[in-house]
MARPA-450969 format. One line per 5 residues: number of its first residue (from 1); their letters; for each residue x, y, z of N, C-alpha, C. Coordinates in Angstrom, 3 decimals, decimal comma. Example, Ala and Ser with C-alpha at 12.3 -4.5 7.8 and 13.67 -1.06 7.14 Angstrom:
REM MARPA-450969
1 = AS = 13,190 -5,690 7,800 12,300 -4,500 7,800 13,200 -3,300 7,800; 12,850 -2,250 7,080 13,670 -1,060 7,140 12,900 0,030 7,870
This chain:
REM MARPA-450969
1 = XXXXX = 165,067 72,995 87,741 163,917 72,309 87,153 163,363 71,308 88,148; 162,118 71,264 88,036 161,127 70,394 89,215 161,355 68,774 88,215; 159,903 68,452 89,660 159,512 67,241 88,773 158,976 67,457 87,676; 159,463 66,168 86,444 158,759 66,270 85,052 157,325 65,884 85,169; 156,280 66,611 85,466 155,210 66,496 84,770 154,482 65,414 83,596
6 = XXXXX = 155,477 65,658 82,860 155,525 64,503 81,530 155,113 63,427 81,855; 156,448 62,758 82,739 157,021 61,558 83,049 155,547 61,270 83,897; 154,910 61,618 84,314 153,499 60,990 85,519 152,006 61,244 84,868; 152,010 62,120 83,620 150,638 62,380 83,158 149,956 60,567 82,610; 149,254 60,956 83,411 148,313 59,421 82,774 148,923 57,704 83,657
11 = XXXXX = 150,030 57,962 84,270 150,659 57,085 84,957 149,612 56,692 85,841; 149,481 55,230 85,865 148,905 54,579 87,030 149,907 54,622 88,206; 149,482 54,851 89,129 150,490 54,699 90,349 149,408 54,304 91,250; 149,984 53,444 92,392 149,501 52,808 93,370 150,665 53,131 94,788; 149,570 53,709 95,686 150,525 54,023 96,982 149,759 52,890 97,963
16 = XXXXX = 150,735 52,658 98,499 150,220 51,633 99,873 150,678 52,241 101,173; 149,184 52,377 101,385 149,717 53,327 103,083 149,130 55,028 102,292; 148,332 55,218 101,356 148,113 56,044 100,800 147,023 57,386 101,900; 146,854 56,921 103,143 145,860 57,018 103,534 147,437 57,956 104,807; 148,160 57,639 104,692 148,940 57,778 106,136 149,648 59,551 105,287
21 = XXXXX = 150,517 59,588 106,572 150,996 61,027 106,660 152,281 61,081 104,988; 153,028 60,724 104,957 154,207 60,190 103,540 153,012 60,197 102,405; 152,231 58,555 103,003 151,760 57,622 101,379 150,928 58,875 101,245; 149,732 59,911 102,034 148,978 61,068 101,887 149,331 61,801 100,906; 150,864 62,608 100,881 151,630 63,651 100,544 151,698 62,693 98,759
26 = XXXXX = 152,365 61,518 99,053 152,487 61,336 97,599 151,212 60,892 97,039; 150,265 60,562 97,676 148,929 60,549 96,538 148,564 62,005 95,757; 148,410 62,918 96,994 148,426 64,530 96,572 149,122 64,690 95,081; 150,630 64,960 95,570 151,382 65,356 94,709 151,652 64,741 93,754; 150,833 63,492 93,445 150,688 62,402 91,894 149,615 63,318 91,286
31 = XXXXX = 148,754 63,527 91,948 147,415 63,164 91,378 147,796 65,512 90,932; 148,757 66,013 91,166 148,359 67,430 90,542 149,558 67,414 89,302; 150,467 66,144 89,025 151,338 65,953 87,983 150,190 65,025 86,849; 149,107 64,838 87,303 148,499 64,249 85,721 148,452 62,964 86,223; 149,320 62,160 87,437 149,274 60,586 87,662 147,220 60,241 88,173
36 = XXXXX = 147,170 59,222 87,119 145,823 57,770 88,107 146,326 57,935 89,281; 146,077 57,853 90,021 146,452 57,768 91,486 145,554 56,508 92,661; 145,863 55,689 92,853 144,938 54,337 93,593 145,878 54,128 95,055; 144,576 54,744 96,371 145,624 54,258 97,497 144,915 53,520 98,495; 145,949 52,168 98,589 145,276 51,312 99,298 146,102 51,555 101,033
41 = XXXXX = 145,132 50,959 102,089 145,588 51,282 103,566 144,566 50,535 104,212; 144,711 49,828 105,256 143,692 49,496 106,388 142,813 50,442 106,275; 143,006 51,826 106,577 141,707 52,991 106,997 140,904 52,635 105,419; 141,137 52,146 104,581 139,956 52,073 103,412 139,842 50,639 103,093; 140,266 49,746 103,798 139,833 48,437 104,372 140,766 47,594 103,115
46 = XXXXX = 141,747 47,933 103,192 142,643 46,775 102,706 144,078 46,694 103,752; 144,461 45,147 104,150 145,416 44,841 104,919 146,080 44,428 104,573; 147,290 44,749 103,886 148,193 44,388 103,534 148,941 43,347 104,165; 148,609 43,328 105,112 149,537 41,950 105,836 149,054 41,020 105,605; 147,846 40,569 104,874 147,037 39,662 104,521 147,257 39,493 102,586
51 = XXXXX = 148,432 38,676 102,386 148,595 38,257 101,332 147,460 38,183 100,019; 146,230 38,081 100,397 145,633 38,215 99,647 144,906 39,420 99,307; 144,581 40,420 100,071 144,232 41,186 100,166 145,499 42,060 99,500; 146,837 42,079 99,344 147,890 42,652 98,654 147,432 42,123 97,297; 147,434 41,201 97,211 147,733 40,579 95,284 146,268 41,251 94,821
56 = XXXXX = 145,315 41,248 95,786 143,745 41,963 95,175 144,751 43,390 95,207; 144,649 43,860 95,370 144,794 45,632 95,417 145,595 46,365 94,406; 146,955 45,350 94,163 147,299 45,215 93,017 146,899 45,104 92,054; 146,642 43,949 91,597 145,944 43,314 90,427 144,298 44,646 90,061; 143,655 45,164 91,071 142,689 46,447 90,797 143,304 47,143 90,258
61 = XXXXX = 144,629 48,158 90,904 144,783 49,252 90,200 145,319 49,284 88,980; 146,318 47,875 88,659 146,937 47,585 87,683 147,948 48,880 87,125; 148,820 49,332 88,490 149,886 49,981 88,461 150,883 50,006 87,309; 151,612 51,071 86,639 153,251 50,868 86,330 154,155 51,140 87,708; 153,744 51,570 88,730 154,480 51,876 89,758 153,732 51,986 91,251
66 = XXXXX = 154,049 51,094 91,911 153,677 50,643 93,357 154,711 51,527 94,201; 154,135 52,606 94,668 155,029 53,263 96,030 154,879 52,751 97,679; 155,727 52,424 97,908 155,221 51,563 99,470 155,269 52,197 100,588; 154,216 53,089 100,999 154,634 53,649 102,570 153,343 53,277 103,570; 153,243 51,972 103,360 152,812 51,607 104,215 153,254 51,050 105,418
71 = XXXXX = 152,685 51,161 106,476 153,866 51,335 107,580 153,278 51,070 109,318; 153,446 50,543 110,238 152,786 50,279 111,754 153,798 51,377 112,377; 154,174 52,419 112,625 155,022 52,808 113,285 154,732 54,222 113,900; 155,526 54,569 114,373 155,851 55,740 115,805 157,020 56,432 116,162; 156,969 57,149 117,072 157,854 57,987 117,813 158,394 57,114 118,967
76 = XXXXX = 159,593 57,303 119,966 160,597 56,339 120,745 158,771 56,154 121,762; 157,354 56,724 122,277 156,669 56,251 123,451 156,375 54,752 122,579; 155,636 55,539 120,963 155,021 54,135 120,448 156,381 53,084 120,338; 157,072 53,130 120,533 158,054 52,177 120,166 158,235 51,225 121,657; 157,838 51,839 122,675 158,086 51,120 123,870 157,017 50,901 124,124
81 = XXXXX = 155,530 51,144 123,914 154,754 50,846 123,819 153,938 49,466 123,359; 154,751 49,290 121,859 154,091 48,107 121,412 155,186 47,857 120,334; 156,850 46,983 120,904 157,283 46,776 119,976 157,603 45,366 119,041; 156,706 44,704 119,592 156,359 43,335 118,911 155,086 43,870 117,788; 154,202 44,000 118,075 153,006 44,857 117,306 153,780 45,556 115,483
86 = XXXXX = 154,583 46,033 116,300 155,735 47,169 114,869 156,102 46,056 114,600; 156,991 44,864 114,697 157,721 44,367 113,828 157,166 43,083 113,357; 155,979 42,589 113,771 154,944 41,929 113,278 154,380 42,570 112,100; 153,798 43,566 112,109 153,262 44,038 111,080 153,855 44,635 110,069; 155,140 44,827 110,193 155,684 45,619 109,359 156,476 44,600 108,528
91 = XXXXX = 156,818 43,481 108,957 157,262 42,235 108,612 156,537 41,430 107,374; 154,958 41,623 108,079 154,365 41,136 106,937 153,520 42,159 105,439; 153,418 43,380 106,082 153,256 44,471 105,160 154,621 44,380 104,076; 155,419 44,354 104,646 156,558 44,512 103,068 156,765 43,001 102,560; 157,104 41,839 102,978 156,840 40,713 102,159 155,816 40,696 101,097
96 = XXXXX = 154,538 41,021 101,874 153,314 40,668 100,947 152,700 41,351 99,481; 153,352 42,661 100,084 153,374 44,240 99,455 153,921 43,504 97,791; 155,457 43,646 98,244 156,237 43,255 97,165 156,354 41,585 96,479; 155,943 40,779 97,056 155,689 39,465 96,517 153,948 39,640 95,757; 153,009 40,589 96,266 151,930 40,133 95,767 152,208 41,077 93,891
101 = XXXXX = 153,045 41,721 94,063 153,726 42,820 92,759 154,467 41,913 92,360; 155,270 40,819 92,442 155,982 39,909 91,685 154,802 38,416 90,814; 154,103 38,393 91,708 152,745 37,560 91,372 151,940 38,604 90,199; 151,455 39,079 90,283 150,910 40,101 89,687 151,220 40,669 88,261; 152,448 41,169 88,300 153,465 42,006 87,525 154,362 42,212 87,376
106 = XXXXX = 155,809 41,238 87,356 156,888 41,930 87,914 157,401 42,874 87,130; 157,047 43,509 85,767 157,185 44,672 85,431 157,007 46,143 86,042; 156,264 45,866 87,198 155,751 46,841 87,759 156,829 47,648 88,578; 157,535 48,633 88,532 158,292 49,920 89,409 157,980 49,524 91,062; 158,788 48,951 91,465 158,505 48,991 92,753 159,399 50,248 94,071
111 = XXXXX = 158,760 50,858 94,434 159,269 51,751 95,064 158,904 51,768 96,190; 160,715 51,461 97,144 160,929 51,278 98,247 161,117 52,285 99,246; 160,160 52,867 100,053 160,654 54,079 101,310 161,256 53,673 102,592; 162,313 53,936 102,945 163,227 53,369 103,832 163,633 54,252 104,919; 163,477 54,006 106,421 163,501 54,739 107,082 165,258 54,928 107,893
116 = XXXXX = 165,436 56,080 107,888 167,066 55,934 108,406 167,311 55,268 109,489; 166,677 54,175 110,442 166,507 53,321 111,796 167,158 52,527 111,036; 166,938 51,716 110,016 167,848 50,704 108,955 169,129 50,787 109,302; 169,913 51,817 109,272 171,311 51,607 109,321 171,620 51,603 110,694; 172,671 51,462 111,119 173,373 50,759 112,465 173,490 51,878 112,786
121 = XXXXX = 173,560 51,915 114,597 173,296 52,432 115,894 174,220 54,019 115,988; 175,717 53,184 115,562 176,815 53,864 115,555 177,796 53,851 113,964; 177,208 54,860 113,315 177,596 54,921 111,980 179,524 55,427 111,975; 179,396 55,208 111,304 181,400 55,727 110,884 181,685 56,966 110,580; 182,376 57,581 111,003 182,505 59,215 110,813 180,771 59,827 111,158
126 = XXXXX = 179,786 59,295 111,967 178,907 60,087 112,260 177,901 60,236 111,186; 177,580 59,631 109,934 176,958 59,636 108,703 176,400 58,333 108,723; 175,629 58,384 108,133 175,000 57,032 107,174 175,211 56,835 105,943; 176,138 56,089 105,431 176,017 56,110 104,112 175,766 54,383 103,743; 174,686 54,499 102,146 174,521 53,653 101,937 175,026 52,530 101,650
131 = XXXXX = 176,432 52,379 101,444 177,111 50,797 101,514 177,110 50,555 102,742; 176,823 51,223 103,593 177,250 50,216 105,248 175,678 50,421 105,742; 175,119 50,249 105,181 173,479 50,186 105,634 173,710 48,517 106,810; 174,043 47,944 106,147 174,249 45,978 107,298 175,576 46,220 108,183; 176,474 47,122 108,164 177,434 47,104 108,706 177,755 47,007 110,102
136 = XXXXX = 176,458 47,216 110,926 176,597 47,276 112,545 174,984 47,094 112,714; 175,076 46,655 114,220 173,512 46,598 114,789 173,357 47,892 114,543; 171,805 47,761 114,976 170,513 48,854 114,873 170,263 49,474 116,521; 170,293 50,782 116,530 169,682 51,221 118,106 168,853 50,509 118,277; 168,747 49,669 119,721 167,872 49,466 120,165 166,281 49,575 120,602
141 = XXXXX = 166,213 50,764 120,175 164,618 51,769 120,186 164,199 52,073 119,258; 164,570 51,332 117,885 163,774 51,367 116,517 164,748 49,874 115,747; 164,998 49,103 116,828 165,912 47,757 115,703 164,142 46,931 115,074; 163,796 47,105 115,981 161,971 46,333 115,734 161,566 46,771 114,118; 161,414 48,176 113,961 160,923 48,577 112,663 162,368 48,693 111,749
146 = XXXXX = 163,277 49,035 111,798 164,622 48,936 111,196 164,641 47,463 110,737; 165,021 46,543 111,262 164,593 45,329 110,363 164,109 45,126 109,532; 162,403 45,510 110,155 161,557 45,133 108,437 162,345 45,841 107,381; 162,989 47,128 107,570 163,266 48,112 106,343 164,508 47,076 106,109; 165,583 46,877 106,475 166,968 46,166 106,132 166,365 45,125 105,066
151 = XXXXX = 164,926 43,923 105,941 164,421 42,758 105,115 163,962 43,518 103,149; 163,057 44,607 103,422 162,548 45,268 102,256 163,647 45,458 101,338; 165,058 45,855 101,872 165,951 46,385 100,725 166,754 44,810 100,220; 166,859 43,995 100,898 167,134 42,424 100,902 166,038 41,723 100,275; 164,918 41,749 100,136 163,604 41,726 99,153 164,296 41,429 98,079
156 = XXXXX = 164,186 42,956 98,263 164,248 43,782 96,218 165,249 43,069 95,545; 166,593 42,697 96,247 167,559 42,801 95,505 167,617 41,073 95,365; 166,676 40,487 96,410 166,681 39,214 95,351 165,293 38,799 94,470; 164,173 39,546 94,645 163,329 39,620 93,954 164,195 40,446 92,638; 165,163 40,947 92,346 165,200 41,557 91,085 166,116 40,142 90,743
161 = XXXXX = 167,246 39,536 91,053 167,878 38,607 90,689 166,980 37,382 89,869; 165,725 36,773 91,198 164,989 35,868 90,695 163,865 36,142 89,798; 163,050 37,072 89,693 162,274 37,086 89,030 162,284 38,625 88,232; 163,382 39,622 88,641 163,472 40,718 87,434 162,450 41,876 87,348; 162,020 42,203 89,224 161,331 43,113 89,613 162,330 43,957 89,772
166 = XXXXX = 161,697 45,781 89,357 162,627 46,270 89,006 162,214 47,160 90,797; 163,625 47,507 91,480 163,152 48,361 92,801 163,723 49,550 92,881; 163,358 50,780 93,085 163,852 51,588 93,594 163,863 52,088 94,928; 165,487 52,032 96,138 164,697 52,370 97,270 165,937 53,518 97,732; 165,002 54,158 98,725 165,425 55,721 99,144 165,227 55,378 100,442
171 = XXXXX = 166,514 55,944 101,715 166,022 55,871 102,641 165,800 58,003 102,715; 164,935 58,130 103,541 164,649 59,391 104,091 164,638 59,789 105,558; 165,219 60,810 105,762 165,736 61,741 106,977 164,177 61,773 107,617; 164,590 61,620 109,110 163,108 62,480 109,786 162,163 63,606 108,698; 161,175 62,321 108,346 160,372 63,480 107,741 159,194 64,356 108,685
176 = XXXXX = 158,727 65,372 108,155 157,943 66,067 109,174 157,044 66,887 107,963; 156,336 67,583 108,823 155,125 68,359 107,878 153,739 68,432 107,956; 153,045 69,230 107,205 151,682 68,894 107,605 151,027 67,814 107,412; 149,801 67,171 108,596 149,327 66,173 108,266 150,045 64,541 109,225; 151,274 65,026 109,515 151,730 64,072 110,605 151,291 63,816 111,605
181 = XXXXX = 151,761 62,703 112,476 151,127 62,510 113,500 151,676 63,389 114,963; 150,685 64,109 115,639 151,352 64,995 116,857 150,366 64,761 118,065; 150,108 63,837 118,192 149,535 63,134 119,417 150,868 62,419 120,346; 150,801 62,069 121,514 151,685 62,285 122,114 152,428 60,864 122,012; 152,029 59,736 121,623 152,472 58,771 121,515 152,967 58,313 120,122
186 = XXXXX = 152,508 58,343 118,737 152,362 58,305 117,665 153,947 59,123 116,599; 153,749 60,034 117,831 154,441 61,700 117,141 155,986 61,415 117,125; 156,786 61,937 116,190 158,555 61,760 116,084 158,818 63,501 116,258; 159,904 63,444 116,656 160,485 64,551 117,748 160,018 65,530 117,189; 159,982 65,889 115,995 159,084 67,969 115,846 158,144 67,653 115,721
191 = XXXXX = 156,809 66,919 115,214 155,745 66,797 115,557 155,766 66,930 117,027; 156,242 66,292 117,870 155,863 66,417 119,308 156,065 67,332 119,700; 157,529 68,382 119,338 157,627 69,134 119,827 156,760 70,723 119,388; 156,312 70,355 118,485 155,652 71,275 117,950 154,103 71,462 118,227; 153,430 70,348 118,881 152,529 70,498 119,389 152,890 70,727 121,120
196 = XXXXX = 153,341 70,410 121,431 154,154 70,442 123,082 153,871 72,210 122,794; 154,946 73,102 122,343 155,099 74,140 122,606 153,951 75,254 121,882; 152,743 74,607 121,479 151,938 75,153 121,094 150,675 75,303 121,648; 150,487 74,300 122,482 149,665 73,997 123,606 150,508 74,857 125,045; 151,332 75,050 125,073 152,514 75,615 126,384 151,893 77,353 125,994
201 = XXXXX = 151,813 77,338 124,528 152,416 78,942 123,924 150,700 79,711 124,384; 149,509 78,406 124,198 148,150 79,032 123,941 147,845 79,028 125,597; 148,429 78,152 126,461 147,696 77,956 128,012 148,680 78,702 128,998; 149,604 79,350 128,184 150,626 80,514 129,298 151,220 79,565 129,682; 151,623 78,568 130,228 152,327 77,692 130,343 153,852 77,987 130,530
206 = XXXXX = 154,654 77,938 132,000 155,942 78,744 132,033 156,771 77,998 132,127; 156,584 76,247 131,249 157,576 75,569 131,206 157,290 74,704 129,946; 158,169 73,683 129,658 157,959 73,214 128,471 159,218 71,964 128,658; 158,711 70,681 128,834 159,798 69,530 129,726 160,182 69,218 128,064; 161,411 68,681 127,881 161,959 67,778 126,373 162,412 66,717 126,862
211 = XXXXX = 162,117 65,682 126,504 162,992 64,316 126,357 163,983 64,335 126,360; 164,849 63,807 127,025 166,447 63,733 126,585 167,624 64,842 127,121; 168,665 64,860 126,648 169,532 65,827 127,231 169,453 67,187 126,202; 168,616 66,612 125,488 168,890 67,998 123,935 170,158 67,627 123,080; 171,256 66,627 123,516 172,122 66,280 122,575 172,020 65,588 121,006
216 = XXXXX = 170,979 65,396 120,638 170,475 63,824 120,140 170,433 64,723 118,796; 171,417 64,012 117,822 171,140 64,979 116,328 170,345 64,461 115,544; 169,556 65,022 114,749 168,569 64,325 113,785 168,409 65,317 112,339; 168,447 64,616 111,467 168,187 65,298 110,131 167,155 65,325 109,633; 166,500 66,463 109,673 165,339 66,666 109,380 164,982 67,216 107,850
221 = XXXXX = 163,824 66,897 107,464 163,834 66,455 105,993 162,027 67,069 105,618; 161,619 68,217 105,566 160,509 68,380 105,100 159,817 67,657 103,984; 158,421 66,976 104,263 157,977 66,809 103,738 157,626 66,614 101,697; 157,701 68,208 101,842 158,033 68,037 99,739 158,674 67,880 99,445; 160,058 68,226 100,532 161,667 68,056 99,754 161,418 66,178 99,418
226 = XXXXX = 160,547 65,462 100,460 160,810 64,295 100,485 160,168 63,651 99,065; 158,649 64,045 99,052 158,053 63,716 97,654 158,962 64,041 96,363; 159,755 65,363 96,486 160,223 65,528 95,108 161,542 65,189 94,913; 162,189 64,729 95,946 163,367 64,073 96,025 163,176 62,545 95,735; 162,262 62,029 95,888 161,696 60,699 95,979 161,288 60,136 94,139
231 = XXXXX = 160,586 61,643 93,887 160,014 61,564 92,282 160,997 61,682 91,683; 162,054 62,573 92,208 163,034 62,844 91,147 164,014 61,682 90,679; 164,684 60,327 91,554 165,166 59,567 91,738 164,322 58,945 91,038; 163,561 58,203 90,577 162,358 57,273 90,142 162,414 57,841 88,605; 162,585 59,514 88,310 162,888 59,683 86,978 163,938 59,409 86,707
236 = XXXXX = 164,710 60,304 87,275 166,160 60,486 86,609 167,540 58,775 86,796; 167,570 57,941 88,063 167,932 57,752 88,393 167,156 56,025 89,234; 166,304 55,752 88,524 165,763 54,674 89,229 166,738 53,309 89,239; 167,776 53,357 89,077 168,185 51,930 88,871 169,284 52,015 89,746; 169,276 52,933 90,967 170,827 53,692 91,342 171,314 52,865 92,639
241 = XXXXX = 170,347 51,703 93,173 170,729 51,387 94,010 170,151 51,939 95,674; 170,473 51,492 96,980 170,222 52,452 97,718 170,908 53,973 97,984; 169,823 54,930 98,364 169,862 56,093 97,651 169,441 57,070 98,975; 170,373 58,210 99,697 169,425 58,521 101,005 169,285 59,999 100,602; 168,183 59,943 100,335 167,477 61,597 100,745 167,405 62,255 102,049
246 = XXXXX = 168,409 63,359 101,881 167,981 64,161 103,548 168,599 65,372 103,445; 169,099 66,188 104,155 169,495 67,585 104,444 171,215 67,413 104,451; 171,910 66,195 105,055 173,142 65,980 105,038 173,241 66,836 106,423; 172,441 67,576 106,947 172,971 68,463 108,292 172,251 67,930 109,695; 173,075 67,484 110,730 172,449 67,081 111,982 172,086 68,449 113,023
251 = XXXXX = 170,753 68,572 113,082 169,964 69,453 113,950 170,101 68,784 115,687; 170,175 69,425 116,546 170,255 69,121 117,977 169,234 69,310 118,221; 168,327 67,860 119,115 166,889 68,557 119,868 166,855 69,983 120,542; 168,065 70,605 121,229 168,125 71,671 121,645 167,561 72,832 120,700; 168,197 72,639 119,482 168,234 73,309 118,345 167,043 73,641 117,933
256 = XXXXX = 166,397 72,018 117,598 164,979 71,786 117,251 164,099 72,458 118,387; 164,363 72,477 119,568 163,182 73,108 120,597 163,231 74,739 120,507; 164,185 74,919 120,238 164,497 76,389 120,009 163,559 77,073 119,304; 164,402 76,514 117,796 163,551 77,056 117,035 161,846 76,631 116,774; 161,171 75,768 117,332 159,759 75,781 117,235 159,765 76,379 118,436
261 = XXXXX = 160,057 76,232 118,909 159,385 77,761 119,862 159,813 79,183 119,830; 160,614 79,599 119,196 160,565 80,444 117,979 159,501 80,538 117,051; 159,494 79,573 116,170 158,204 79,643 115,362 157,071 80,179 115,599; 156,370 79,336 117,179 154,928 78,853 117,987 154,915 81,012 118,397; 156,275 81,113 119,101 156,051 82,374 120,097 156,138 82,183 121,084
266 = XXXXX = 156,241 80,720 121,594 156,546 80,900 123,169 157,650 81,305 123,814; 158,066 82,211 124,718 158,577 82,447 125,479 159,021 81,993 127,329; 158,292 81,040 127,471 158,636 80,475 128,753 159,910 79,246 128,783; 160,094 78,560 129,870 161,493 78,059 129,710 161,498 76,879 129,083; 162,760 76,353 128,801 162,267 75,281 128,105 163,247 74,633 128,962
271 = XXXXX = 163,161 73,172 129,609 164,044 72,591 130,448 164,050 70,695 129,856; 165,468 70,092 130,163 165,770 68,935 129,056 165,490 68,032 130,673; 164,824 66,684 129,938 165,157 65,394 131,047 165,474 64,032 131,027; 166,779 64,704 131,238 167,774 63,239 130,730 167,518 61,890 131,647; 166,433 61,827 132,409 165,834 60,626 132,724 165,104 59,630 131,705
276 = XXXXX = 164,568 60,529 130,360 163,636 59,939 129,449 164,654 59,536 128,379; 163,861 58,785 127,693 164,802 58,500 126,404 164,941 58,926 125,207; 166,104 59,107 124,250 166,084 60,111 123,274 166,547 59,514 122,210; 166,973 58,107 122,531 167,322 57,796 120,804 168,849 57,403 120,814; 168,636 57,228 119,137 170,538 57,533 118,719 170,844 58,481 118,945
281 = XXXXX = 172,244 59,090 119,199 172,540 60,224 119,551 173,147 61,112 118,152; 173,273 60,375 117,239 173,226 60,930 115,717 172,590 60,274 114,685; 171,337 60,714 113,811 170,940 60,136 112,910 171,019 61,330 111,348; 172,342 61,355 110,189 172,401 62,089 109,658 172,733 61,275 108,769; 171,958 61,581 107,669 172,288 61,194 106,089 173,354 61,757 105,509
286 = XXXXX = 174,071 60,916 105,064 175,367 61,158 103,916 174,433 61,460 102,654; 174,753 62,408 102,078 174,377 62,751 100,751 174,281 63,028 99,541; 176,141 62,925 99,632 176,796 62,727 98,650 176,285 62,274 97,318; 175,853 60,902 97,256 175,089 60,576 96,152 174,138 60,835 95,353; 173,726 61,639 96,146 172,352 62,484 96,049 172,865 63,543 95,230
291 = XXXXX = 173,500 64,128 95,899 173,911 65,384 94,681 174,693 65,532 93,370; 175,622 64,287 93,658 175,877 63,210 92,339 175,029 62,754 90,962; 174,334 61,927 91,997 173,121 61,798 90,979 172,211 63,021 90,288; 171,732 63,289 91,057 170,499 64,676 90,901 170,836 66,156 90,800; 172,245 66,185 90,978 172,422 68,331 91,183 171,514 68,683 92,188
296 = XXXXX = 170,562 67,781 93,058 170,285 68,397 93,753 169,848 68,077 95,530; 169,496 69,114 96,248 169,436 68,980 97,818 168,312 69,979 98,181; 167,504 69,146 99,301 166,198 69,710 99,828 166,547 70,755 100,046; 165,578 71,539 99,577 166,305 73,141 99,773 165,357 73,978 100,861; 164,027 73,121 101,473 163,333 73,860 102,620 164,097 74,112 104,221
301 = XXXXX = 164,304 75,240 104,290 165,279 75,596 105,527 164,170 75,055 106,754; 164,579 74,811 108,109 163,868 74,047 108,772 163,030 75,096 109,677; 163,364 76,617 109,934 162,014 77,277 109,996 161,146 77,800 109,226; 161,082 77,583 107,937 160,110 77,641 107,153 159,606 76,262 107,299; 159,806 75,294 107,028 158,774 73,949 107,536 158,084 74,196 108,389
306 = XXXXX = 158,697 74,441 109,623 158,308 74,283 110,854 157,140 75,598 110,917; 157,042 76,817 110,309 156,102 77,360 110,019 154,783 76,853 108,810; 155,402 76,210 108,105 154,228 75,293 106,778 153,340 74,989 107,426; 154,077 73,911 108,506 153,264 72,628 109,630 152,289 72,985 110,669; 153,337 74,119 110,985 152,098 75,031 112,117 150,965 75,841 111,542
311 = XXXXX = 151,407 76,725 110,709 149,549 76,846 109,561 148,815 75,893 109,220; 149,338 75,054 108,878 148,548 73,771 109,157 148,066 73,214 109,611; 148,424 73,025 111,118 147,877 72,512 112,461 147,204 73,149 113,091; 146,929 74,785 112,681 146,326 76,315 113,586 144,879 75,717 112,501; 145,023 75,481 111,482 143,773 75,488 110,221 143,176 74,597 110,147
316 = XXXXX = 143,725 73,326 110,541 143,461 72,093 110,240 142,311 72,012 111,746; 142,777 72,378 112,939 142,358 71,904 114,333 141,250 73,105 115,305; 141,473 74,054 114,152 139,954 75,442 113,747 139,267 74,647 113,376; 139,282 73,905 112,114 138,269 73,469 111,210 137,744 72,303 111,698; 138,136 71,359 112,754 137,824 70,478 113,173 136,862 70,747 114,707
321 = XXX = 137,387 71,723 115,352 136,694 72,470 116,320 135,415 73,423 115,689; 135,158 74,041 114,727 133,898 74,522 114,391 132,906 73,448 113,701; 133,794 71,813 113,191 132,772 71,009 112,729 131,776 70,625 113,276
């Protein structure tokens, strides 16, 4: 059984960041369950980092449930790029977010999206699981945006003590899918790599460089699995604490280059350069709880995504070229 339908017909919901690749997917997929749907973002001229401009946006849609994916962030270039920028803004996007919802309403569902950079560098047995989310520093090449997320789940839990805002938060696995960002700076490892070997696959191209040694595991987490893993928790299970949605299985960039170029069709070589940088060298959700809670686990295998994304990107970047 899916999401309940029921549970969202007529629901006000408010996404922040509604405008971005995540907050996008869940405005969509509100608005074909029957939910009001209201999404605020810079691109439609509200700034959330601007306290007032949060408590207005609020107080408009007059939500039962505020989803937060609003967000300044990137792939490891944007991260070396501009990482004061990320933790400036992301600092004041979730304070304001969730204090201008305690001003406002604190009845209001607040729902927290949490990125797996939150938990420490070097997890225990190779997992993330959610009691040791504070347990160790943060990699160095996402501690900037990992913070704000650690501050957001430290929020909630004394915004629910002091004033009895209710939070639900999920962290989620590398999400990916259509509609992400695959520009070369912006982009997280299959977006990049998926435009990399698609541009390689269309210009004959008899090489194809990767970041890193190809060791670097990452759990990758399609897109709907993420929305309906996200909805489903918020029905069944909103009071559960932190909560990580993901695949439970660590993919190797090797792995990952493989198979999108598999996907794409290219055939030329693909060669690793462990001069560049690649990250943690494991980022995999424990999931245990997840299947505890819910009976259930993202069930999109990762070359069918990786084919979703690319019809997507062949259709999407036609239609933008004949405009």
């Amino acid at each position: 059984m899916g999401t309940d339908a029921a549970r969202w017909q007529g629901k006000r919901v408010l996404v922040a960041g509604g405008t971005g690749f995540l907050g996008g997917h869940f405005a969509r997929r509100l608005r074909q369950l029957g939910a009001e749907v209201t999404s605020c973002s810079r691109g439609e001229g509200v700034d959330l980092r601007d306290p007032l401009a949060a408590r207005e946006a609020i107080s408009r849609a007059r939500p039962t449930v505020v989803i937060n994916c609003a967000a300044n962030q990137g792939g490891v270039a944007y991260q070396e790029e501009c990482p004061g920028t990320i933790l400036y803004d992301n600092t004041l996007i979730q304070l304001h977010t969730l204090d201008a919802l305690r001003q406002v309403d604190p009845t209001i569902r607040y729902v927290n999206i949490i990125p797996a950079c939150a938990y420490p560098a070097e997890p225990r047995d190779g997992a993330y699981r959610e009691s040791e989310l504070e347990a160790g520093p943060m990699h160095p090449s996402a501690d900037n945006y990992g913070v704000t997320k650690r501050l957001a789940v430290l929020q909630a839990r004394h915004y629910a003590r002091q004033y009895g805002v209710a939070s639900t938060c999920v962290v989620l696995a590398n999400t990916y899918g259509p509609h992400d960002h695959f520009g070369p700076t912006r982009s997280h490892v299959l977006a990049a790599l998926l435009e990399r070997f698609r541009e390689a696959h269309h210009t004959g191209a008899s090489e194809v460089v990767v970041w890193g040694r190809g060791l670097a595991e990452r759990d990758l987490l399609y897109v709907d699995d993420a929305i309906e893993g996200t909805l489903r928790v918020v029905e069944q299970c909103p009071d559960a604490g932190l909560l990580n949605i993901g695949t439970g299985r660590g993919v190797s960039v090797r792995e990952i280059a493989e198979t999108v170029s598999g996907v794409v069709g290219y055939t030329g070589r693909i060669t690793f350069d462990a001069t560049r940088p690649e990250g943690p060298l494991r980022k995999i959700l424990d999931i245990e709880r997840l299947r505890q809670l819910l009976g259930w686990t993202p069930p999109t295998p990762l070359a069918e995504g990786v084919r979703h994304t690319l019809e997507w990107l062949e259709t999407a970047q036609s239609e933008e070229a004949a405009a």
